[in-house]
N, CA, C and O of each residue as an XYZ file, in Angstrom:
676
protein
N       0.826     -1.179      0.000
C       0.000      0.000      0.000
C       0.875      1.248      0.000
O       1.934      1.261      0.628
N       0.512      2.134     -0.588
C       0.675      3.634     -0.837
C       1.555      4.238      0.588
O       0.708      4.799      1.282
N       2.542      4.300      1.075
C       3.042      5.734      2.152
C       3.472      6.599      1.890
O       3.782      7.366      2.801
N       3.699      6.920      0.710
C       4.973      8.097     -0.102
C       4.297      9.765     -0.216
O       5.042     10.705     -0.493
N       2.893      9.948      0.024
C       2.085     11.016     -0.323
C       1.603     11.726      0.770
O       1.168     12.875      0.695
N       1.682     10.980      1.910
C       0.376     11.575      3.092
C      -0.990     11.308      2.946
O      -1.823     11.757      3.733
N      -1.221     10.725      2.149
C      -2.921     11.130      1.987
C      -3.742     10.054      3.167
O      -4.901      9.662      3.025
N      -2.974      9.754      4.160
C      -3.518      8.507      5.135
C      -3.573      9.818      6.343
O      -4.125      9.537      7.407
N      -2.959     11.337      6.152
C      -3.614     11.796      6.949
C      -4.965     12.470      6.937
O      -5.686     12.558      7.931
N      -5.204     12.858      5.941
C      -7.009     12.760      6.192
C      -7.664     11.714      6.696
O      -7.587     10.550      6.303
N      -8.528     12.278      7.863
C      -9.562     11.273      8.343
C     -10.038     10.292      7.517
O     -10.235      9.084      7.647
N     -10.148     10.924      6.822
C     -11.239      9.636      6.289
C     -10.617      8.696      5.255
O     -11.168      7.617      5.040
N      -9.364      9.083      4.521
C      -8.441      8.239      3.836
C      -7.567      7.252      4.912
O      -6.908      6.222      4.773
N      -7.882      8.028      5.932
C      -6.557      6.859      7.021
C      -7.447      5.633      7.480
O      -7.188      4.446      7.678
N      -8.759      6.496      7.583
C      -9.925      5.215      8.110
C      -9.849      4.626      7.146
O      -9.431      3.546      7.562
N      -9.983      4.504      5.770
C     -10.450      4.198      4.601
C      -9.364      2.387      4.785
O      -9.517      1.183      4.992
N      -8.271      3.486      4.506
C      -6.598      2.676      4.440
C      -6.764      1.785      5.758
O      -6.295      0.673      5.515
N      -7.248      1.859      7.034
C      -7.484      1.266      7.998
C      -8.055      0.077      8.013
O      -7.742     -0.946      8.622
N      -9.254      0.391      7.010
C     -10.077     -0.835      6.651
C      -9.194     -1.712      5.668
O      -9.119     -2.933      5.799
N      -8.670     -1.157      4.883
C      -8.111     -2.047      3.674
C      -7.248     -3.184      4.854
O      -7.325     -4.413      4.873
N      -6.672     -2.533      5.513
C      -5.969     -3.911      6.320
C      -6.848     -4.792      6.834
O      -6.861     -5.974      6.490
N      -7.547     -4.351      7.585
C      -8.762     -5.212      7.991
C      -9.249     -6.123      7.247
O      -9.185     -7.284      7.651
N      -9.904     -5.808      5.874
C     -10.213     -6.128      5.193
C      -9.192     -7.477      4.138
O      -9.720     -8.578      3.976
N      -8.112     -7.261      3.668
C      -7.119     -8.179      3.425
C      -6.466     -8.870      4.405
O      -5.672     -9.668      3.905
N      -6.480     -8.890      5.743
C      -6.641     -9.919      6.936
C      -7.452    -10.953      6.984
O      -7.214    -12.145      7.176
N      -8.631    -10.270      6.755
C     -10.283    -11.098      6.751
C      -9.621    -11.800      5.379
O      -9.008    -12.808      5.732
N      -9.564    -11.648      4.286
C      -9.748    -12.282      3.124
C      -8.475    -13.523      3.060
O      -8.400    -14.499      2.315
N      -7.267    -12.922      4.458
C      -6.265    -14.341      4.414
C      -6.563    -15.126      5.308
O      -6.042    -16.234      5.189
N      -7.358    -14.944      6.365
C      -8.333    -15.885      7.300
C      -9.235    -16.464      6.632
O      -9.413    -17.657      6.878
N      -9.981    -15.883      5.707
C     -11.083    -16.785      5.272
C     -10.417    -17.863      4.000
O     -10.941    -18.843      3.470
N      -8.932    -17.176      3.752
C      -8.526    -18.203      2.531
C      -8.090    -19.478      2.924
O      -8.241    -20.577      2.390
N      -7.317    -19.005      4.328
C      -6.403    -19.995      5.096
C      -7.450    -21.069      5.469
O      -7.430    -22.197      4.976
N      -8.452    -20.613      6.457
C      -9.721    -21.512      6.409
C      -9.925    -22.321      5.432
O      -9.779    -23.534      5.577
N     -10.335    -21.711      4.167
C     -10.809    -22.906      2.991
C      -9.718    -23.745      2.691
O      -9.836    -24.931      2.384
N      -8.817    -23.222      2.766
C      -7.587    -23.981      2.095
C      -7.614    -25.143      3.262
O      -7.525    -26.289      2.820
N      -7.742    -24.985      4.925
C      -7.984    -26.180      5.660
C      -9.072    -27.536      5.812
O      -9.107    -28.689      6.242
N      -9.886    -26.542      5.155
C     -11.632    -27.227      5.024
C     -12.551    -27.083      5.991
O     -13.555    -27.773      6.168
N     -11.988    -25.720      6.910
C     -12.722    -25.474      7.856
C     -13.487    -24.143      7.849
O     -13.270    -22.984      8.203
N     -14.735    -25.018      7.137
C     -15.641    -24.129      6.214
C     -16.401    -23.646      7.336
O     -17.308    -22.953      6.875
N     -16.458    -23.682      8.538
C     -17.477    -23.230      9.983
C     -16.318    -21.790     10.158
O     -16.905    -20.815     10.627
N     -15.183    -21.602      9.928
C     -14.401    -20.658     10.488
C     -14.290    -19.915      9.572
O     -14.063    -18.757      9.921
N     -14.393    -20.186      7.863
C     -14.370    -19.632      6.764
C     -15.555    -18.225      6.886
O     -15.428    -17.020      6.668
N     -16.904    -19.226      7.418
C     -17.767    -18.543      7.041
C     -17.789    -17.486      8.028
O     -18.228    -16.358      7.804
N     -17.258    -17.919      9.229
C     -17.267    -16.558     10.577
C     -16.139    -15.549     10.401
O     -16.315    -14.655     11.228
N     -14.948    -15.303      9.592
C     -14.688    -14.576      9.222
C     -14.914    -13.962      8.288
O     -14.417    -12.837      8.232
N     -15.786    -14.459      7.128
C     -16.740    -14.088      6.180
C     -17.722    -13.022      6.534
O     -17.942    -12.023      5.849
N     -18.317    -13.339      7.718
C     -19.275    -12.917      8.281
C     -18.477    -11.614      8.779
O     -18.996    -10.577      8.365
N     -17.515    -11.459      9.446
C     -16.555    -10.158      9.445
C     -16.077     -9.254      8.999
O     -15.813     -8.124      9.408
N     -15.891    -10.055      7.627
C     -15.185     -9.142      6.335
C     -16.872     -8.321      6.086
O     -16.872     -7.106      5.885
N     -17.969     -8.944      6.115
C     -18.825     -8.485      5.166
C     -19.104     -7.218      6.103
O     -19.244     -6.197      5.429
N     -19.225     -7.010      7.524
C     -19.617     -6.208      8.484
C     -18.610     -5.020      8.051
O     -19.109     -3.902      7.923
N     -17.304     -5.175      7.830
C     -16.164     -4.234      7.282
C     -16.067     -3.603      6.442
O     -15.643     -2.447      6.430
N     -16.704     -4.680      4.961
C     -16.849     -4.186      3.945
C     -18.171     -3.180      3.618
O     -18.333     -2.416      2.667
N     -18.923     -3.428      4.600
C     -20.664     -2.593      4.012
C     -20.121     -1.400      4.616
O     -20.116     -0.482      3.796
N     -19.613     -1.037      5.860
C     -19.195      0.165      6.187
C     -18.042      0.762      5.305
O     -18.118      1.956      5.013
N     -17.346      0.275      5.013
C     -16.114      0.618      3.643
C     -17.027      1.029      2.413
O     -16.603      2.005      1.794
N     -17.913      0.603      2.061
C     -18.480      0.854      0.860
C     -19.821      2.098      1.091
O     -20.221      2.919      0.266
N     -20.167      1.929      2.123
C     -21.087      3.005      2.505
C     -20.020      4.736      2.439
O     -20.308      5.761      1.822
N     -18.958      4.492      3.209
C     -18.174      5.188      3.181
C     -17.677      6.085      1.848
O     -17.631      7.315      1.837
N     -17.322      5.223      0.749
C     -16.696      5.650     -0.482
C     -17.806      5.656     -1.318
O     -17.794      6.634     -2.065
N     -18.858      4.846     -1.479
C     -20.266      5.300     -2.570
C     -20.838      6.524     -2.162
O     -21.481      7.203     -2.963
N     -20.680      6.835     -1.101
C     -21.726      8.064     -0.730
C     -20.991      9.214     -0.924
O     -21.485     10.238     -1.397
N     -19.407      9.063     -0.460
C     -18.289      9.763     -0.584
C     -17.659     10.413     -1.329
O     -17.779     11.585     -1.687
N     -16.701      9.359     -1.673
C     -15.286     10.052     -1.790
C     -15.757      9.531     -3.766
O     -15.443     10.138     -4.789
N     -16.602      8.190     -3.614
C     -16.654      8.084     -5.262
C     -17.188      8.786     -6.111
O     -16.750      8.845     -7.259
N     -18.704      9.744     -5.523
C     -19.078     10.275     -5.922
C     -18.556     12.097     -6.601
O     -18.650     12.716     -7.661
N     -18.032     12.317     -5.280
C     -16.716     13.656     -5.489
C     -15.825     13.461     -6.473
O     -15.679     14.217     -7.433
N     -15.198     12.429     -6.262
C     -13.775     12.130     -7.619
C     -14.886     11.981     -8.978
O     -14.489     12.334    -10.089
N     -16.231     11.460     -8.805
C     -16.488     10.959    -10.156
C     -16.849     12.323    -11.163
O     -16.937     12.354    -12.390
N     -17.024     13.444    -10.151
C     -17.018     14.849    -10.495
C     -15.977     15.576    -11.583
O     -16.177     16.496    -12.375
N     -14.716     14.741    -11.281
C     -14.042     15.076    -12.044
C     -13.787     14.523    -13.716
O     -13.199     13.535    -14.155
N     -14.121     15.035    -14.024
C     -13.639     13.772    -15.581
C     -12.773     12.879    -15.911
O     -13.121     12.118    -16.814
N     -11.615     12.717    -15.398
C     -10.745     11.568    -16.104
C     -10.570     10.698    -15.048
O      -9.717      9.811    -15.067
N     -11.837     11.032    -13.503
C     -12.048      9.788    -13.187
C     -13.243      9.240    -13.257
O     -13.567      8.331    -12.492
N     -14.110      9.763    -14.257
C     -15.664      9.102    -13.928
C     -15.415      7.718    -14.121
O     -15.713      6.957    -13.200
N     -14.814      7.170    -15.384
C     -14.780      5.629    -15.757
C     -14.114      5.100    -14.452
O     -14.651      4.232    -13.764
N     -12.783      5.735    -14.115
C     -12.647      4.705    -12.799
C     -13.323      4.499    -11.881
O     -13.383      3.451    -11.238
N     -14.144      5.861    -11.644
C     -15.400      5.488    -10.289
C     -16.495      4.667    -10.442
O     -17.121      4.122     -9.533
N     -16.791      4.569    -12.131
C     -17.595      3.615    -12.402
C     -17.046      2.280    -12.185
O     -17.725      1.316    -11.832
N     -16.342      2.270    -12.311
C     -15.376      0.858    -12.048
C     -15.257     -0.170    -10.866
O     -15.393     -1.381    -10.692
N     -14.954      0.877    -10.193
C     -14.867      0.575     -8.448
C     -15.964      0.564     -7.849
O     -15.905      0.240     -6.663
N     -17.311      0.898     -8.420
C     -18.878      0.980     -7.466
C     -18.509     -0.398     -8.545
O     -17.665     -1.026     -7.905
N     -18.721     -1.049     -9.703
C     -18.774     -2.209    -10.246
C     -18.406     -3.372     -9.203
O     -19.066     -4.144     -8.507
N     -17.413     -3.200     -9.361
C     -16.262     -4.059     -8.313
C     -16.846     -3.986     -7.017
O     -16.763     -5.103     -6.508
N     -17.447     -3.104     -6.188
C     -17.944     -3.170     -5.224
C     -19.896     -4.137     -4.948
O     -20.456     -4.789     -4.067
N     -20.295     -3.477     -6.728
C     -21.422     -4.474     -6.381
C     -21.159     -5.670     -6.563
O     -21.979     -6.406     -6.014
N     -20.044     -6.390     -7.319
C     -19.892     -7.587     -7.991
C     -19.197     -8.596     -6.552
O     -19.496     -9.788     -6.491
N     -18.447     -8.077     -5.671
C     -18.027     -8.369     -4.579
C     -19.409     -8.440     -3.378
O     -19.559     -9.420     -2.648
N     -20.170     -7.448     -3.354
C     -20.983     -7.359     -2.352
C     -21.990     -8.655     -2.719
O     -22.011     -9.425     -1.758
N     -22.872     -9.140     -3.887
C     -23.127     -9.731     -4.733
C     -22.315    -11.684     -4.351
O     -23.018    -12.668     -4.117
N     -21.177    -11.689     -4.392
C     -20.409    -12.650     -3.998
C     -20.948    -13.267     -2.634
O     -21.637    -14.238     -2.320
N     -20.228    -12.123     -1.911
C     -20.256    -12.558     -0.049
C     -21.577    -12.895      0.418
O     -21.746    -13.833      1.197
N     -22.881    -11.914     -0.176
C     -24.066    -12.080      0.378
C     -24.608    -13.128      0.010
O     -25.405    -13.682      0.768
N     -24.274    -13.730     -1.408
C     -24.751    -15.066     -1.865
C     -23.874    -16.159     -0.657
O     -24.375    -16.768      0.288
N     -22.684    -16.128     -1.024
C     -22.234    -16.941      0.714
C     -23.043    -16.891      1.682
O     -23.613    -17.925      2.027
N     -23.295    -15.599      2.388
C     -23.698    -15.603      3.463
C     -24.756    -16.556      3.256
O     -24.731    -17.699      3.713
N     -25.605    -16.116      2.620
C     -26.868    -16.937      2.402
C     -27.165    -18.191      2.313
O     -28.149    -18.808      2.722
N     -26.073    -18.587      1.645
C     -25.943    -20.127      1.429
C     -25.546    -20.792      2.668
O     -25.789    -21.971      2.924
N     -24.895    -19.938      3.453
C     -24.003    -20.140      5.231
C     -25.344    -20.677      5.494
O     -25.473    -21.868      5.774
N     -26.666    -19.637      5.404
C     -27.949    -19.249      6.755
C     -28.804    -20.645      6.186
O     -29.382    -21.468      6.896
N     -28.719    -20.645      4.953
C     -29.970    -21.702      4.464
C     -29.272    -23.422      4.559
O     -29.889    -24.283      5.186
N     -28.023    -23.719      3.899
C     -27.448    -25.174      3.760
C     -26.320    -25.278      4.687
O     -26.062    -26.468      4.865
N     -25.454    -24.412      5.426
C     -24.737    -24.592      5.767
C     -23.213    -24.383      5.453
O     -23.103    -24.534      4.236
N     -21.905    -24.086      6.041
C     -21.041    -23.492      5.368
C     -20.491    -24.633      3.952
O     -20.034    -24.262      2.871
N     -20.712    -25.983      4.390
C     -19.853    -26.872      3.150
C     -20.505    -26.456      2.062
O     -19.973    -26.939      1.062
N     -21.397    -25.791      1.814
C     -22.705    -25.463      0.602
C     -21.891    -24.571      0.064
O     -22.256    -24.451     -1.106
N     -20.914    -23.821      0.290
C     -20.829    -22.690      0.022
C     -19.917    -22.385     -0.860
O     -18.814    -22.498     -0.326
N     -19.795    -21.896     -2.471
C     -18.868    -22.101     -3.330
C     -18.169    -21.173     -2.782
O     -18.506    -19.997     -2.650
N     -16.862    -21.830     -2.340
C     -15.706    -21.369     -1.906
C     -14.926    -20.244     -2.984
O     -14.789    -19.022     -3.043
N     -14.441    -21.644     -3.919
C     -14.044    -21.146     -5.225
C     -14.126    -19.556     -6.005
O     -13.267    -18.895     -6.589
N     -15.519    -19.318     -5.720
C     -16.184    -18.088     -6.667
C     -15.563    -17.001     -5.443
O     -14.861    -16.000     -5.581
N     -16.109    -17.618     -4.245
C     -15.428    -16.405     -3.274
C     -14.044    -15.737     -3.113
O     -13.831    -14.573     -2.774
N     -13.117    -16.726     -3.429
C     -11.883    -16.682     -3.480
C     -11.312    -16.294     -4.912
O     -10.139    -15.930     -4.835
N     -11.798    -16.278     -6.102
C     -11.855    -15.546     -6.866
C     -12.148    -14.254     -6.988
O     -11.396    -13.646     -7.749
N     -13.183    -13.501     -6.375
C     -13.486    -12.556     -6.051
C     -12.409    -11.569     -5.181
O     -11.875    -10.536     -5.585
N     -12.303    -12.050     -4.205
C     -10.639    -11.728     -3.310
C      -9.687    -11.304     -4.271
O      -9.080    -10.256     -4.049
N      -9.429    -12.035     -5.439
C      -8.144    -11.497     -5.904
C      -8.755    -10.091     -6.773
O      -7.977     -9.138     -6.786
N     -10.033     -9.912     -7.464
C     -10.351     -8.444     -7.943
C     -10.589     -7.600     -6.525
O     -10.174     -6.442     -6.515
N     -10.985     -7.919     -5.790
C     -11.150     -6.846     -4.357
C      -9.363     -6.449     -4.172
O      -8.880     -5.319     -4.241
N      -8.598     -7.781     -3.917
C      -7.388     -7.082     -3.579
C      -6.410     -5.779     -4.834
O      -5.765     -4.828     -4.394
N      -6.536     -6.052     -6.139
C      -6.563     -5.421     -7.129
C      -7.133     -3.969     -7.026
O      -6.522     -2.967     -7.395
N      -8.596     -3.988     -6.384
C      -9.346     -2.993     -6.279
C      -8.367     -2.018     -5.152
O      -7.929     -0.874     -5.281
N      -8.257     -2.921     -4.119
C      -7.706     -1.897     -3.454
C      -6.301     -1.103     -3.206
O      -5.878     -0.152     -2.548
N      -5.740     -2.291     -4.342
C      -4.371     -1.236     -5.035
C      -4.783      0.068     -5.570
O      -4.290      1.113     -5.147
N      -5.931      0.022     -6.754
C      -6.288      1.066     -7.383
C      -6.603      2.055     -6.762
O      -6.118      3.039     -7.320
N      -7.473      2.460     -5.414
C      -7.496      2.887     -4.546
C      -6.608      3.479     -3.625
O      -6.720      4.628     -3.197
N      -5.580      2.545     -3.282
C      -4.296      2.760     -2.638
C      -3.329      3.523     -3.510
O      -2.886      4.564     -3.024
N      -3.050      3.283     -4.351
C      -2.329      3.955     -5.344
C      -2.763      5.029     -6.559
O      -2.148      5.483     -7.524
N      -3.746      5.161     -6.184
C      -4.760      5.952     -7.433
C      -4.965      7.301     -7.081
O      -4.416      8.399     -7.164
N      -6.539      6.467     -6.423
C      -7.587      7.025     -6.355
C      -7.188      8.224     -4.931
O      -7.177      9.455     -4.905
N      -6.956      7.402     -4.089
C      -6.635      8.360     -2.798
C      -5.697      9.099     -2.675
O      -5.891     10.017     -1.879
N      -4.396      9.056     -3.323
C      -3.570     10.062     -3.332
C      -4.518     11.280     -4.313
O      -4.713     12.419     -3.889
N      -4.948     10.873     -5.435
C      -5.560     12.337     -6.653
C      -6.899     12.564     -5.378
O      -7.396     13.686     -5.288
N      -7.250     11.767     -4.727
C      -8.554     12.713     -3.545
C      -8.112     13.381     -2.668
O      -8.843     14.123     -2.012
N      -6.813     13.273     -2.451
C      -6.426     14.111     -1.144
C      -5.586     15.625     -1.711
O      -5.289     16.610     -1.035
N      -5.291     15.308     -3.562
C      -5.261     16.740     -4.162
C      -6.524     17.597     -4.519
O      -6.561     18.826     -4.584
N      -7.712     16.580     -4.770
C      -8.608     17.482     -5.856
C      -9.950     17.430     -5.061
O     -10.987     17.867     -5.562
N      -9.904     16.842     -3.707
C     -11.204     17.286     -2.975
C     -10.815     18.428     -2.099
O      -9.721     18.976     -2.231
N     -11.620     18.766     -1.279
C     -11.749     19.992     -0.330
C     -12.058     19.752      1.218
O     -12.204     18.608      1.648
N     -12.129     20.623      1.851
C     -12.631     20.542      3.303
C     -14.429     19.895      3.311
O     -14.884     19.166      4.193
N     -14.768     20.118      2.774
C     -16.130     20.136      2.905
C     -16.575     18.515      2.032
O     -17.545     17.837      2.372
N     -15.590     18.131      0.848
C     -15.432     16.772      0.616
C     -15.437     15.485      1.691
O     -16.086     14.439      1.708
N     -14.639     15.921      2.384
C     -14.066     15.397      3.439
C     -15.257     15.514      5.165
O     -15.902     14.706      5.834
N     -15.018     16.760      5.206
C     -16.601     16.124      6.420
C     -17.910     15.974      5.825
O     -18.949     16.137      6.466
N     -17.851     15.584      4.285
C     -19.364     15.112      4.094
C     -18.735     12.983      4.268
O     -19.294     12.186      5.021
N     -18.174     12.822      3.836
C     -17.701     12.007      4.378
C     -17.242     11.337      5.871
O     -17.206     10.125      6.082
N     -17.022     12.011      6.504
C     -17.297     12.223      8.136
C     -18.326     12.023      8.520
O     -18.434     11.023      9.229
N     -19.349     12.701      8.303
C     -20.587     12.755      8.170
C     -21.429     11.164      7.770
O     -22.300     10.531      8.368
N     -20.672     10.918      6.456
C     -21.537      9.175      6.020
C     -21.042      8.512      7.104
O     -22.009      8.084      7.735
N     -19.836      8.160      7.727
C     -19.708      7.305      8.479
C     -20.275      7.361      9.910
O     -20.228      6.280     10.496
N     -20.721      8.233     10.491
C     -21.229      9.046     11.749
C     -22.403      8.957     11.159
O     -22.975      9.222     12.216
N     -23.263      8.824     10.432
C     -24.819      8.177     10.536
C     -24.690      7.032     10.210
O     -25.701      6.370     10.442
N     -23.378      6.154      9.492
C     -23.431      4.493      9.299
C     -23.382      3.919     10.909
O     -24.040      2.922     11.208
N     -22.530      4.647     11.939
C     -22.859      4.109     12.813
C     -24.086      4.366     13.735
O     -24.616      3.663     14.596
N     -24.396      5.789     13.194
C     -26.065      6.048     13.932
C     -27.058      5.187     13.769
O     -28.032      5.137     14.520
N     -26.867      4.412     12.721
C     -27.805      3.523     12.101
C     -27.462      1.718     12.834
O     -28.144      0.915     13.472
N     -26.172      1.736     12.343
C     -25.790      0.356     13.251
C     -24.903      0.810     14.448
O     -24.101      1.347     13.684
N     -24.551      0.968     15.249
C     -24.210      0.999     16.275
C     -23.133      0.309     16.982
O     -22.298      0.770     17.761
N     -23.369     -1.265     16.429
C     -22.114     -2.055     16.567
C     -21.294     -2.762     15.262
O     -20.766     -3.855     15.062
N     -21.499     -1.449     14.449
C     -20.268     -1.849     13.246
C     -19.171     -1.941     14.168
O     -19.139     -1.620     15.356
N     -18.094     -2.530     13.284
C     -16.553     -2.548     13.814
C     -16.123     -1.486     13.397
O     -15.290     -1.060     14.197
N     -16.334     -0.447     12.068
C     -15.465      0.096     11.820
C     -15.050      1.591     12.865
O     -15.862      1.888     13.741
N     -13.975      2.319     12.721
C     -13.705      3.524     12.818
C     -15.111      4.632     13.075
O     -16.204      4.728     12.516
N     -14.484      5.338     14.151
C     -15.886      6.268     14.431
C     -15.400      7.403     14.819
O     -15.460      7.621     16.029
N     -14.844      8.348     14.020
C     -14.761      9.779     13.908
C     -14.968     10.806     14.146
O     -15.442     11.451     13.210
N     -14.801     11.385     15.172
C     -15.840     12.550     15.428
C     -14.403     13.966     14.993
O     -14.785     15.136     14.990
N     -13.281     13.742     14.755
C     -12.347     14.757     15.341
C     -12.185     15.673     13.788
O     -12.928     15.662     12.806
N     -11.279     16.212     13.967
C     -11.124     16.864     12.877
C     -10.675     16.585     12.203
O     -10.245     15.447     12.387
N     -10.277     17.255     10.730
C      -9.412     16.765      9.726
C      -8.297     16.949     10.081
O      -7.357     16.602      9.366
């Protein structure tokens, strides 16, 4: 990941970057799991990543994707990355589901773990992209509207895991 720029000191890029670890933790727990066949532990860190990821994505759809997509020579990439985000969200929830109804052995591993390698991809692009050109071409007010999404994501759930912000930029 990206250290060469600063852009992990804005709030909401450091939270952002915060999650990405989180998030590629979860995805080597849930790999390590399948790769053991211990599809009961697969699915409970599954169940983790997804709690991580809806707040990560609430975060940047409401956000930071919509601001950058403002600009022109990133609309296609922002289209890109909400893609990648439904096509991933799309993935896990079909897991989950398959977890709640048959059980974790039900659960195409395979497709999930495929998915992992465009999420981890994704969040190079991000890491190396997207968040350094947001921390040139957004503003103050970019930035606590974003503050803002995550401070009603937890008004709403309460016991997300993620980051909870109240301070300044």
């Amino acid at each position: 990941m990206c250290s060469y720029c600063g852009c992990r000191a804005i709030t909401p890029i450091g939270d952002l970057t915060a999650e990405h670890v989180t998030i590629q933790n979860l995805c080597g727990e849930v790999r390590r799991a399948v790769s053991a066949g211990d599809h009961a532990t697969a699915a409970a860190r599954l169940s983790e990543l997804a709690d991580v990821v809806h707040e990560h994505d609430a975060v940047e759809e409401q956000s930071i994707y919509p601001a950058m997509g403002r600009i022109p020579e990133f609309g296609d990439k922002v289209g890109t990355l909400f893609d990648e985000h439904d096509e991933l969200d799309a993935v896990i929830d079909e897991a989950l589901a398959t977890v709640a109804s048959d059980g974790p052995a039900a659960v195409r591993w395979d497709a999930l773990l495929a998915v992992f390698e465009v999420l981890l991809e994704h969040i190079q692009h991000e890491e190396n992209g997207l968040f350094p050109a947001a921390a040139i071409a957004l503003d103050t007010p970019d930035w606590e509207h974003a503050m803002r999404v995550r401070e009603e994501y937890h008004r709403i759930h309460p016991d997300a895991p993620g980051p909870q912000h109240t301070d300044a930029l």
